[in-house]
C-alpha positions as CSV (number, residue, x, y, z in Angstrom):
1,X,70.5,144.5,31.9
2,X,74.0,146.1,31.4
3,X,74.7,146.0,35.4
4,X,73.2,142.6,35.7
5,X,75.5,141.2,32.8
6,X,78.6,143.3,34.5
7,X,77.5,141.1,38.0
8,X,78.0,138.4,36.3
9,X,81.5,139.0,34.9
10,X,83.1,139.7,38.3
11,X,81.2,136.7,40.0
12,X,82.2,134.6,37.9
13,X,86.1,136.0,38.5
14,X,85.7,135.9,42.1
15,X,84.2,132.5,41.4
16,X,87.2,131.0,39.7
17,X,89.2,132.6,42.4
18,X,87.7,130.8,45.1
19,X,88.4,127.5,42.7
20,X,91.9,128.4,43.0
21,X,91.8,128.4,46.9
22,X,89.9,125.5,47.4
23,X,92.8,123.5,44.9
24,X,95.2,124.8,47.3
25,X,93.4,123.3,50.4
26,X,93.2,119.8,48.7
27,X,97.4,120.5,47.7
28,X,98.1,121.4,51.8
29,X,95.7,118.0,52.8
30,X,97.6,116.1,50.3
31,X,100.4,116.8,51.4
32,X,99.8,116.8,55.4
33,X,97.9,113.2,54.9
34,X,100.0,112.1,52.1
35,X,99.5,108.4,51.5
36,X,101.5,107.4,48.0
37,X,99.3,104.6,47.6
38,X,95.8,106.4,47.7
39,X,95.9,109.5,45.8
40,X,93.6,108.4,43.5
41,X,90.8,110.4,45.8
42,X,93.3,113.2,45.7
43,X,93.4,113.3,42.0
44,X,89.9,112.5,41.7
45,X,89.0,116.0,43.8
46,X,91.1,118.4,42.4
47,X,90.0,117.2,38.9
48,X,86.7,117.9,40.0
49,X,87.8,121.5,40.8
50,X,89.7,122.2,37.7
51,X,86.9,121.2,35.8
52,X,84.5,123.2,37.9
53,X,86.9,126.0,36.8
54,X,86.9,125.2,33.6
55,X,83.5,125.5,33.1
56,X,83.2,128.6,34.8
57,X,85.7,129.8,32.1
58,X,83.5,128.9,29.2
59,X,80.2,129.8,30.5
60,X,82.4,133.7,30.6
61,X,83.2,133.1,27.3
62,X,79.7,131.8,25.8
63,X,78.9,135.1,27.7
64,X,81.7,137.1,26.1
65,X,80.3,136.5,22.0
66,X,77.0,137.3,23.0
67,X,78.0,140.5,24.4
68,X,77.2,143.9,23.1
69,X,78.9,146.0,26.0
70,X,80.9,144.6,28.5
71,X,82.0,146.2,31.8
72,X,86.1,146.4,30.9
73,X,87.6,145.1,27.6
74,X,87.1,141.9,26.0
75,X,90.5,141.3,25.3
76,X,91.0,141.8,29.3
77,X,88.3,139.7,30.1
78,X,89.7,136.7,27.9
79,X,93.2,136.7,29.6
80,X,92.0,137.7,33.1
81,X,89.9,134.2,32.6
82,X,92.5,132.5,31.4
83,X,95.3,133.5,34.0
84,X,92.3,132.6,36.6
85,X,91.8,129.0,35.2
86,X,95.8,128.6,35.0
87,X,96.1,128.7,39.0
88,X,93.9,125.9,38.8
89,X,95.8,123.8,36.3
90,X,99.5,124.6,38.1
91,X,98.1,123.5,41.2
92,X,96.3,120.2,39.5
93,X,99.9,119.9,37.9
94,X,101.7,119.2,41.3
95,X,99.1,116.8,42.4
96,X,99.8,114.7,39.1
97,X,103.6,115.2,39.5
98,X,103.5,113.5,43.0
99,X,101.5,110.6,41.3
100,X,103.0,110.5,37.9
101,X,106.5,110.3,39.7
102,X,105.6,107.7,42.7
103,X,106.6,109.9,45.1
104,X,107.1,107.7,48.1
105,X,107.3,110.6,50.7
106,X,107.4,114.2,51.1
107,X,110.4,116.3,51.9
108,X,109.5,118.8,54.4
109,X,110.7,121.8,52.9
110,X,107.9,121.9,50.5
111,X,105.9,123.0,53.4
112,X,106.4,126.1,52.8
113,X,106.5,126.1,49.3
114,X,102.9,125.1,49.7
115,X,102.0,127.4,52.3
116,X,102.9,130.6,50.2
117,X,100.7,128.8,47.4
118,X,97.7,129.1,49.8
119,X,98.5,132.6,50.9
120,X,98.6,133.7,47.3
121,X,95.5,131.7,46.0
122,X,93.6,133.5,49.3
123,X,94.6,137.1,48.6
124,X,94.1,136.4,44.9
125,X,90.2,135.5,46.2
126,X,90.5,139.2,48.1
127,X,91.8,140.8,45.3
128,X,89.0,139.8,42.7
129,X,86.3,140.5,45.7
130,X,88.2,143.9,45.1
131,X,88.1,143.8,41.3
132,X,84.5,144.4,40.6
133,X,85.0,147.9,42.5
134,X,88.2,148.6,40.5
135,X,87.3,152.2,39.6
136,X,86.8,153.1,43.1
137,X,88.5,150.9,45.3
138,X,91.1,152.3,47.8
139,X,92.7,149.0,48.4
140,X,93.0,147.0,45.5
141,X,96.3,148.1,44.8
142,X,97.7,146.8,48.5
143,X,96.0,143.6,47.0
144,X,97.9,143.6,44.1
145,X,101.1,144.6,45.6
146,X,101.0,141.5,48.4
147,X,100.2,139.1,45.1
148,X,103.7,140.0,44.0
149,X,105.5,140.5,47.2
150,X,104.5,136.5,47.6
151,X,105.0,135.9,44.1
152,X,109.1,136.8,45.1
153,X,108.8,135.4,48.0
154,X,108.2,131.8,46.7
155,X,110.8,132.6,44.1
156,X,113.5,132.8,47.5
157,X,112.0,129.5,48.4
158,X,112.3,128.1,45.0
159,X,115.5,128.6,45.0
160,X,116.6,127.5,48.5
161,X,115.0,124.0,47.9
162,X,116.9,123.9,44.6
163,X,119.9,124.7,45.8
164,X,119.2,122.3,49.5
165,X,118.0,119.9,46.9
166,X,121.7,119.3,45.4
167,X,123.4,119.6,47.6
168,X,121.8,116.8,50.5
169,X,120.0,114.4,47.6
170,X,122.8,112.1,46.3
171,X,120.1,110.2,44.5
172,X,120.0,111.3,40.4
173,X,116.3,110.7,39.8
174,X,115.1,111.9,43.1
175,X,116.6,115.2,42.0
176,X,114.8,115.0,38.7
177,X,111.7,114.5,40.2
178,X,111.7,117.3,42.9
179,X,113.1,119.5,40.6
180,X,109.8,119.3,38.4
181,X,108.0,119.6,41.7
182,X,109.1,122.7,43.1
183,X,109.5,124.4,39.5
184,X,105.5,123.4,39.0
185,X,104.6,124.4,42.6
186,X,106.7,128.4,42.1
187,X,104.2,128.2,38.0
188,X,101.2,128.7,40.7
189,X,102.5,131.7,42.2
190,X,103.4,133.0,38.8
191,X,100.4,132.4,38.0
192,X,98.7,134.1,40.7
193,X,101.0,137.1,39.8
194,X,99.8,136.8,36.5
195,X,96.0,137.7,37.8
196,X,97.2,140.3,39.5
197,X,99.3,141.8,36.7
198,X,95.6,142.0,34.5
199,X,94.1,143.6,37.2
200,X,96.7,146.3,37.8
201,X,96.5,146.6,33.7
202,X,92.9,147.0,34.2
203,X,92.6,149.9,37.2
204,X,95.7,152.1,35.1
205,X,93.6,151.7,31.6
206,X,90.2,152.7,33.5
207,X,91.0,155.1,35.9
């Protein structure tokens, strides 16, 4: 019962992960196809993700108080939940901000922006395939390490589109509102760092 219960833990992180990459794919469609007057479909989808997340978060955590051993600790698999289902949110976040705000059309240097968002969100899916192996596995640290290498790397990009931002927009609120953009779209890879951070936490403390 104990290894069947300890299944279910790192599916369900693995699961959440995958929630995280599929939200990335319908932020790169949105973006490629974007159509300011029909992102109501858009919003629609990715709400149906985040909520798919969601409740993958609390069927862990109705899981959790029932508990009498657990395969790491509960206090890890709480946050590690939490920082999963928070990829989710950042990149539902961006989605709304690009409705909320009326953006008309896209500036093409969130391209890449994005693009580092779905390279994270994919090797964050790796690294939790990796998780459930923790004790033994001789790559989840590479995992962990290319989380963070990205997580800097969009940092470089967030501030290059800031600083491109100021200096070609001459527009006030068009600043404003791609400001919010590209801080929201860096939160996801902060998030995804996040993740990675609890896992690292996790393989030090339990091996």
């Amino acid at each position: 019962m104990a290894k069947k219960q300890d299944t279910f833990y790192f599916d369900t992180f693995e699961g959440c992960a995958q929630h995280a990459v599929d939200a990335a794919a319908i932020l790169r469609r949105c973006i490629t196809e974007y159509d300011p007057d029909n992102l109501s479909p858009v919003i629609e989808e990715i709400h149906r993700t985040e909520h798919d997340a969601d409740r993958k978060k609390h069927d862990m955590m109705n899981a959790l108080a029932k508990a009498f051993i657990t395969p790491i600790e509960r206090d890890d698999i709480m946050v590690l939940s939490q920082c999963l289902d928070e990829v989710v949110d950042k990149i539902e976040d961006v989605v709304l901000r690009l409705y909320c705000d009326n953006i008309r059309t896209i500036r093409p240097e969130i391209d890449e922006a994005v693009a580092v968002v779905e390279q994270c969100c994919s090797e964050m899916k790796d690294m939790m395939a990796d998780f459930r192996n923790f004790r033994r596995s001789k790559t989840l640290k590479e995992k962990i390490i290319r989380i963070n290498t990205l997580e800097e790397k969009a940092d470089s990009i967030f501030i290059q589109n800031m600083r491109l931002l100021h200096t070609s927009e001459t527009e006030p609120l068009e600043i404003i509102v791609w400001r919010d953009i590209y801080r929201y779209l860096e939160q996801v890879t902060d998030a995804c760092e996040h993740v990675a951070d609890v896992c690292e936490r996790v393989m030090m403390n339990n091996t």
